[in-house]
Backbone as a chain_set.jsonl record, in Angstrom:
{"seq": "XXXXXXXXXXXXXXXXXXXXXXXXXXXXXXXXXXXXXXXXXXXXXXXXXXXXXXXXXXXXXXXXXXXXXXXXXXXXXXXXXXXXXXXXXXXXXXXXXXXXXXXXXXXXXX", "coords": {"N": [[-30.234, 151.062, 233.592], [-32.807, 152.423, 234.941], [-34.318, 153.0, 238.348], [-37.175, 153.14, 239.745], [-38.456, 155.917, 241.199], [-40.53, 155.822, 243.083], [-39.756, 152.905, 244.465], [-37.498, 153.731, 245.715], [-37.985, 154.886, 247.818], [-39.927, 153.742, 249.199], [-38.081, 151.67, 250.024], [-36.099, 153.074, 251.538], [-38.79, 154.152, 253.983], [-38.76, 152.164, 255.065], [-36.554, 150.815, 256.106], [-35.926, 153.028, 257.786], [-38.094, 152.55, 259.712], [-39.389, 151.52, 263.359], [-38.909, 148.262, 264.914], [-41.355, 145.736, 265.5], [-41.432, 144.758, 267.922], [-39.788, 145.882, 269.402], [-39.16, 148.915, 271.797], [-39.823, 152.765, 272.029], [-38.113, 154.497, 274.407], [-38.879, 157.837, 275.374], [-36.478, 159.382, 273.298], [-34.637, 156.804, 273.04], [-34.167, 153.441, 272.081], [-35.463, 150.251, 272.382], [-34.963, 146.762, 273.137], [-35.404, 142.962, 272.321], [-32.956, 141.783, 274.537], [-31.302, 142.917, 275.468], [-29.818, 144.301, 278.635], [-30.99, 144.225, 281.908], [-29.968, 146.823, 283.494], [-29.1, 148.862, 281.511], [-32.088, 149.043, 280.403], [-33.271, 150.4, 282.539], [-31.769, 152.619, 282.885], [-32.545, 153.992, 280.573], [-35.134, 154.195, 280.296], [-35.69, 154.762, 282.663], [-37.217, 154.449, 286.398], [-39.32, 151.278, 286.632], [-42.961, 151.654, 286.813], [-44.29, 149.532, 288.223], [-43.266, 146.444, 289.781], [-42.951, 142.907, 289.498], [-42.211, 140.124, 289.949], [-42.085, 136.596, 289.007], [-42.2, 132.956, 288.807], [-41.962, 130.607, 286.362], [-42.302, 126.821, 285.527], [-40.142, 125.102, 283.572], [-39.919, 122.398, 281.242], [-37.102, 120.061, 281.12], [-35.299, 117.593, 279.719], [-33.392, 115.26, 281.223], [-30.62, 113.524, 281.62], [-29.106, 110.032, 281.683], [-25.927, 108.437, 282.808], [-24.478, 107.879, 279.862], [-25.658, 109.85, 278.323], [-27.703, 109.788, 277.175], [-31.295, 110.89, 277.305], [-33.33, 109.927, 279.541], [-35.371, 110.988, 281.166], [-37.846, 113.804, 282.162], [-37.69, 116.762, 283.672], [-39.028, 119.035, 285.809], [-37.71, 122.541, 285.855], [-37.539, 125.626, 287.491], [-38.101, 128.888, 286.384], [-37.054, 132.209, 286.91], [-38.791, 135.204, 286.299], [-39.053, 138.346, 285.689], [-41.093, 141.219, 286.105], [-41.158, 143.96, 284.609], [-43.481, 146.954, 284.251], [-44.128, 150.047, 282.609], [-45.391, 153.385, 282.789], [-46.797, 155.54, 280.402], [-48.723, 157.384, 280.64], [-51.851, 158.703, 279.843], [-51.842, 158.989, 276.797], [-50.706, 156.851, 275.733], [-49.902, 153.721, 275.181], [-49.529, 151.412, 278.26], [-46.739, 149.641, 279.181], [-45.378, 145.958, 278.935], [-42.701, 144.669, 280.221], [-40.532, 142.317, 279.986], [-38.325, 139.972, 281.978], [-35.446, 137.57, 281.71], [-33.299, 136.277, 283.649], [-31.868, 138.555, 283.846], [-31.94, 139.44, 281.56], [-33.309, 141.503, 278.491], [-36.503, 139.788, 277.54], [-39.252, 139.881, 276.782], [-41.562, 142.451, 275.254], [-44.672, 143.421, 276.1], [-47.627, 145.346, 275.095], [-49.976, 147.206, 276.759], [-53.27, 148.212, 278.098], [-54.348, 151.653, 277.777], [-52.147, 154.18, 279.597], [-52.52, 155.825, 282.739]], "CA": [[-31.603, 150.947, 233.999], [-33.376, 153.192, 236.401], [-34.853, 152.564, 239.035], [-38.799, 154.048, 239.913], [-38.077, 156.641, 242.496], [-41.026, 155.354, 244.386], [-39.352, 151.777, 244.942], [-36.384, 154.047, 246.206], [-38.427, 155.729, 248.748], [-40.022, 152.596, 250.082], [-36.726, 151.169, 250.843], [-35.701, 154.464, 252.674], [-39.283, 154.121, 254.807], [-38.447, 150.504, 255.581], [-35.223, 151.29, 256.895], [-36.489, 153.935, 259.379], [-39.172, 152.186, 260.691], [-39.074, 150.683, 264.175], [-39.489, 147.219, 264.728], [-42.728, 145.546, 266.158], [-40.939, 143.77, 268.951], [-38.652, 147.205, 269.881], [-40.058, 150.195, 272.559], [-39.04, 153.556, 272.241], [-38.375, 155.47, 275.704], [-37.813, 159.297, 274.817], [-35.795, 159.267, 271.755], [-33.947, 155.51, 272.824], [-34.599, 152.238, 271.815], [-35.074, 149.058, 273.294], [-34.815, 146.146, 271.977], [-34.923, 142.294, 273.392], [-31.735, 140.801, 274.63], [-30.837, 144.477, 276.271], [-29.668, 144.149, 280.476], [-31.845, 145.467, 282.841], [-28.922, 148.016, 284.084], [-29.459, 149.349, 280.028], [-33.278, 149.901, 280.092], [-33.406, 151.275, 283.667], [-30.894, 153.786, 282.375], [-33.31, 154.389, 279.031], [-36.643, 154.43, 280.834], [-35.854, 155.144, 284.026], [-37.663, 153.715, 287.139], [-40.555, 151.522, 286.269], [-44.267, 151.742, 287.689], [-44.296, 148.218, 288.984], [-42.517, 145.4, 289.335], [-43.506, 141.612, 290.008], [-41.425, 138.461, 290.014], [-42.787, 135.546, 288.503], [-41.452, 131.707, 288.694], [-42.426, 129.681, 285.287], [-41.61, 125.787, 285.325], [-40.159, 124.446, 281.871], [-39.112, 121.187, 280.956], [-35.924, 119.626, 280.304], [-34.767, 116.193, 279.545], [-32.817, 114.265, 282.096], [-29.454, 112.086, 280.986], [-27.745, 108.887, 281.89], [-24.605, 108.676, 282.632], [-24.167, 107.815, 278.525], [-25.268, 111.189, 277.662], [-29.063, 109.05, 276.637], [-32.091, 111.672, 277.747], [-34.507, 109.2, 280.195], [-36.962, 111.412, 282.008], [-38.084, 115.092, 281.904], [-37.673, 117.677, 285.211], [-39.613, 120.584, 285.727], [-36.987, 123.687, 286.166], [-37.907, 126.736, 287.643], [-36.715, 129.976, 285.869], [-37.972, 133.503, 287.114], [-39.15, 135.922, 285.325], [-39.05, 139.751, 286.549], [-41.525, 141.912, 285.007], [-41.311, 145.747, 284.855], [-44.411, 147.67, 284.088], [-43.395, 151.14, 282.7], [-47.044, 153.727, 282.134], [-46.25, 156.581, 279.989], [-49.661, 158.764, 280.403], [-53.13, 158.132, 279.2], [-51.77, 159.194, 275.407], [-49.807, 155.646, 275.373], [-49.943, 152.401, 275.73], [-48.912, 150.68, 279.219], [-46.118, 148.494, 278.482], [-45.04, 145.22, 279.921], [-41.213, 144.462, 280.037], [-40.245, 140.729, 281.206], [-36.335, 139.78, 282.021], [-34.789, 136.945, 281.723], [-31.65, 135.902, 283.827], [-31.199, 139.746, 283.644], [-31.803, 140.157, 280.075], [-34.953, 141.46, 278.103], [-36.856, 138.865, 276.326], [-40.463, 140.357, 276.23], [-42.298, 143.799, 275.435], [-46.151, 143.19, 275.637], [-48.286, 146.505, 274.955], [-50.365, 146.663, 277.443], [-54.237, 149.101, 277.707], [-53.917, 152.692, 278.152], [-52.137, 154.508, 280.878], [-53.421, 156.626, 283.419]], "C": [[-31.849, 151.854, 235.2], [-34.476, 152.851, 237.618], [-35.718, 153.246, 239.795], [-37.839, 154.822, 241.493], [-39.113, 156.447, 243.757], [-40.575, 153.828, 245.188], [-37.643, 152.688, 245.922], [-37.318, 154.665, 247.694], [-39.298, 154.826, 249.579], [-39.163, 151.833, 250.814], [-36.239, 152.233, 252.05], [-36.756, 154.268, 253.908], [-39.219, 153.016, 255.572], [-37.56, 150.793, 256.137], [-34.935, 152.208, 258.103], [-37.238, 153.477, 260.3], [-38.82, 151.466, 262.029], [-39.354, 149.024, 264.462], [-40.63, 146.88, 265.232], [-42.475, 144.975, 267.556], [-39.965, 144.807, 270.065], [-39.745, 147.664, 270.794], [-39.222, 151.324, 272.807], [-39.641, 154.281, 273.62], [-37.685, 156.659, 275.137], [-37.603, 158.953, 273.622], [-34.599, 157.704, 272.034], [-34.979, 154.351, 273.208], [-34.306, 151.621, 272.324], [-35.464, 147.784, 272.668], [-34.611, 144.357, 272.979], [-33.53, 141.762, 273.488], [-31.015, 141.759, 275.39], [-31.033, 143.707, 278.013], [-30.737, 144.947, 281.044], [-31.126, 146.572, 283.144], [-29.671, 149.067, 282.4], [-31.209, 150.083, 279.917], [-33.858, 149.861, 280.882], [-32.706, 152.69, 283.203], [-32.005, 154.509, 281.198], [-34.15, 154.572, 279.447], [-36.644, 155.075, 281.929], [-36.38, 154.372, 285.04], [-39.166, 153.111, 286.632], [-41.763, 151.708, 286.75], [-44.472, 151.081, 288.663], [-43.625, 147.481, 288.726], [-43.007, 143.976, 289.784], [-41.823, 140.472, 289.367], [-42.231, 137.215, 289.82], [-41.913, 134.126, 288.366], [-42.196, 130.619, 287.42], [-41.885, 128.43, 285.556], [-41.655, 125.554, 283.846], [-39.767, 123.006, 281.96], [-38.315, 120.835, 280.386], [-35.786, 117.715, 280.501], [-33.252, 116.203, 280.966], [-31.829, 113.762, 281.805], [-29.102, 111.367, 281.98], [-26.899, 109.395, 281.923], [-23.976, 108.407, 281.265], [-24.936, 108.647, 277.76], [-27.32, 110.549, 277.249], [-30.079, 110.239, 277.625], [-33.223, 110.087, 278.419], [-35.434, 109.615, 281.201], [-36.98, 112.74, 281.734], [-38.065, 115.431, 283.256], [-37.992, 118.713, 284.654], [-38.295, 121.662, 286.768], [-37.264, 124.634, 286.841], [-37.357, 127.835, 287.205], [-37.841, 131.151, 286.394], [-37.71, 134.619, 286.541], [-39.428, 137.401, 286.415], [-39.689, 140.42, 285.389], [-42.148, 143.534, 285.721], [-42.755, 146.166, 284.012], [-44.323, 149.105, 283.996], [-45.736, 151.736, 282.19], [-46.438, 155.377, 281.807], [-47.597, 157.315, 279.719], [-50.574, 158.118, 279.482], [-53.024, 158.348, 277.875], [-51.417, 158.246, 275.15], [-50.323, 154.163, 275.967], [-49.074, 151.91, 276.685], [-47.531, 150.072, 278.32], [-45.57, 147.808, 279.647], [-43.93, 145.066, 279.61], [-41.152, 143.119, 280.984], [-38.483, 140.87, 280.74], [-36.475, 138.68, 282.481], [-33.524, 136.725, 282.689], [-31.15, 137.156, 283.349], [-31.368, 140.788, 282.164], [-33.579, 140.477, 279.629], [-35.933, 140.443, 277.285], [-38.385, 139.005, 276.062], [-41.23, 141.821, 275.986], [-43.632, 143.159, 275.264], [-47.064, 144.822, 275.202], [-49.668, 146.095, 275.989], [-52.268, 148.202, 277.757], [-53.419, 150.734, 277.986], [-53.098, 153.562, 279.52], [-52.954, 155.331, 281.298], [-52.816, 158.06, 284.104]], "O": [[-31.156, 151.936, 236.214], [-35.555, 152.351, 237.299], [-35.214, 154.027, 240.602], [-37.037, 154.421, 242.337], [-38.882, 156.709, 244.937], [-40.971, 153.599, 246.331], [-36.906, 152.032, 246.659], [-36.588, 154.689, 248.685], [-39.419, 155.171, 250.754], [-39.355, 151.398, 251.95], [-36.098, 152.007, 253.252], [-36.183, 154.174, 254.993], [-39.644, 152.992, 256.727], [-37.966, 151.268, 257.197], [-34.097, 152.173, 259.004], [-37.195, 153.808, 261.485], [-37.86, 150.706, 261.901], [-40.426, 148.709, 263.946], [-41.229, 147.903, 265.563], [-43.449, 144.758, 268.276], [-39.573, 144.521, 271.197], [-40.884, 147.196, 270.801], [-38.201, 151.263, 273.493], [-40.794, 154.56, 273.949], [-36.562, 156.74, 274.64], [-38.384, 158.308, 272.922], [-33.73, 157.562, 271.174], [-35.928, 154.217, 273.981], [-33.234, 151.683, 272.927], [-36.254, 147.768, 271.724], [-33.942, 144.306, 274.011], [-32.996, 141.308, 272.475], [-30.031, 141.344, 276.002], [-31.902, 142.957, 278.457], [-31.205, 146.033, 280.701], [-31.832, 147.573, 283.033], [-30.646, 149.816, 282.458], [-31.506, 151.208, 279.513], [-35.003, 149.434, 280.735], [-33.325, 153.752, 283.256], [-32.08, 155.738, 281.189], [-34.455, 155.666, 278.972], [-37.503, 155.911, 282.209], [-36.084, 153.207, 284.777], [-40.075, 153.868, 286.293], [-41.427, 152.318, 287.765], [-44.765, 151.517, 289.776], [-43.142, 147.46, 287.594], [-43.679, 144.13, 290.804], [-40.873, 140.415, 288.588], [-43.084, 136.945, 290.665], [-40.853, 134.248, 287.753], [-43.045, 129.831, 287.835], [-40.726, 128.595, 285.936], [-42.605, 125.681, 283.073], [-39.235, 122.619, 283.001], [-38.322, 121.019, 279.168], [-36.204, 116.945, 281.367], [-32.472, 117.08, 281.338], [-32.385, 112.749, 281.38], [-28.799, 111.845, 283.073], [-26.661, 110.488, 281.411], [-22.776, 108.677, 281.291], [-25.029, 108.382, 276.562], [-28.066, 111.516, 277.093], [-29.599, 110.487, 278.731], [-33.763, 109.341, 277.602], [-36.12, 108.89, 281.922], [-36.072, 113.071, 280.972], [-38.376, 114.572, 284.081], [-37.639, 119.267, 283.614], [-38.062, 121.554, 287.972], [-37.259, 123.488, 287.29], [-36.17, 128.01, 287.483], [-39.067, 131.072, 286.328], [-36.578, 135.027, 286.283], [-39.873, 137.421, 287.563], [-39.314, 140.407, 284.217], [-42.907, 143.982, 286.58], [-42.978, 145.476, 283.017], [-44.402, 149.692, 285.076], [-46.707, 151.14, 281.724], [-45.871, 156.152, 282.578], [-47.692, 157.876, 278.627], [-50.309, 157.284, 278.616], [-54.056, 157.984, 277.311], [-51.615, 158.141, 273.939], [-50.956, 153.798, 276.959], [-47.89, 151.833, 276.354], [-47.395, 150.082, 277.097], [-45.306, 148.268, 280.758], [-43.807, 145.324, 278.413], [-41.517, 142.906, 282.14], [-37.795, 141.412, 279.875], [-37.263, 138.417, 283.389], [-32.532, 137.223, 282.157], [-30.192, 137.163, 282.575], [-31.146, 141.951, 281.824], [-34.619, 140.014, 280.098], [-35.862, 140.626, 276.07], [-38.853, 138.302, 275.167], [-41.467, 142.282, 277.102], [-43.772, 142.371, 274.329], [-46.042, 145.425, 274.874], [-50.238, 145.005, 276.003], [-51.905, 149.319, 277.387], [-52.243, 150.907, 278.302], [-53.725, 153.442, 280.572], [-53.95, 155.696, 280.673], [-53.567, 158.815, 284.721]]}, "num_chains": 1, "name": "protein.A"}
């Protein structure tokens, strides 16, 4: 059996494409779960930076392991702001405890 050469050539463009959640700097990718050391190195320095403190909630235990109240945590959030020229979209970069865990797209630069 053969197989349509346009179902072959959809698979091929699927396979190139970047993801929706990725950001390319230059010709490298970024991707979340990447160190900050990693995409300082890939981007370079960014525009801005802010520090942000979110509270979450976690459960509480007994000493028999039983969850009986909720505490608000604090975790902070570091967010780079890279602006690649009024042809592109801003972008926001948040870190985690060092690691990447958001790209937002963000209006045009300037």
């Amino acid at each position: 059996m053969r197989v349509p050469l346009a179902v072959v050539l959809f698979f091929l463009v699927c396979l190139g494409t970047v993801p929706a959640w990725a950001l390319r700097c230059g010709n490298r990718l970024l991707s979340p779960g990447e160190p900050q050391a990693a995409v300082l190195s890939k981007c370079g320095t960014p525009d801005t930076t802010d520090r942000r403190v979110i509270y979450r909630e976690q459960p509480e235990y007994d000493a028999f392991g039983f969850p009986h109240a909720t505490v608000s945590v604090p975790v902070v959030i570091d967010v780079w702001v890279y602006n690649f020229g009024p042809q592109r979209f801003m972008q926001e970069l948040s870190f985690e405890d060092g690691r990447l865990i958001g790209i937002q797209s963000l209006g045009y630069g300037y």
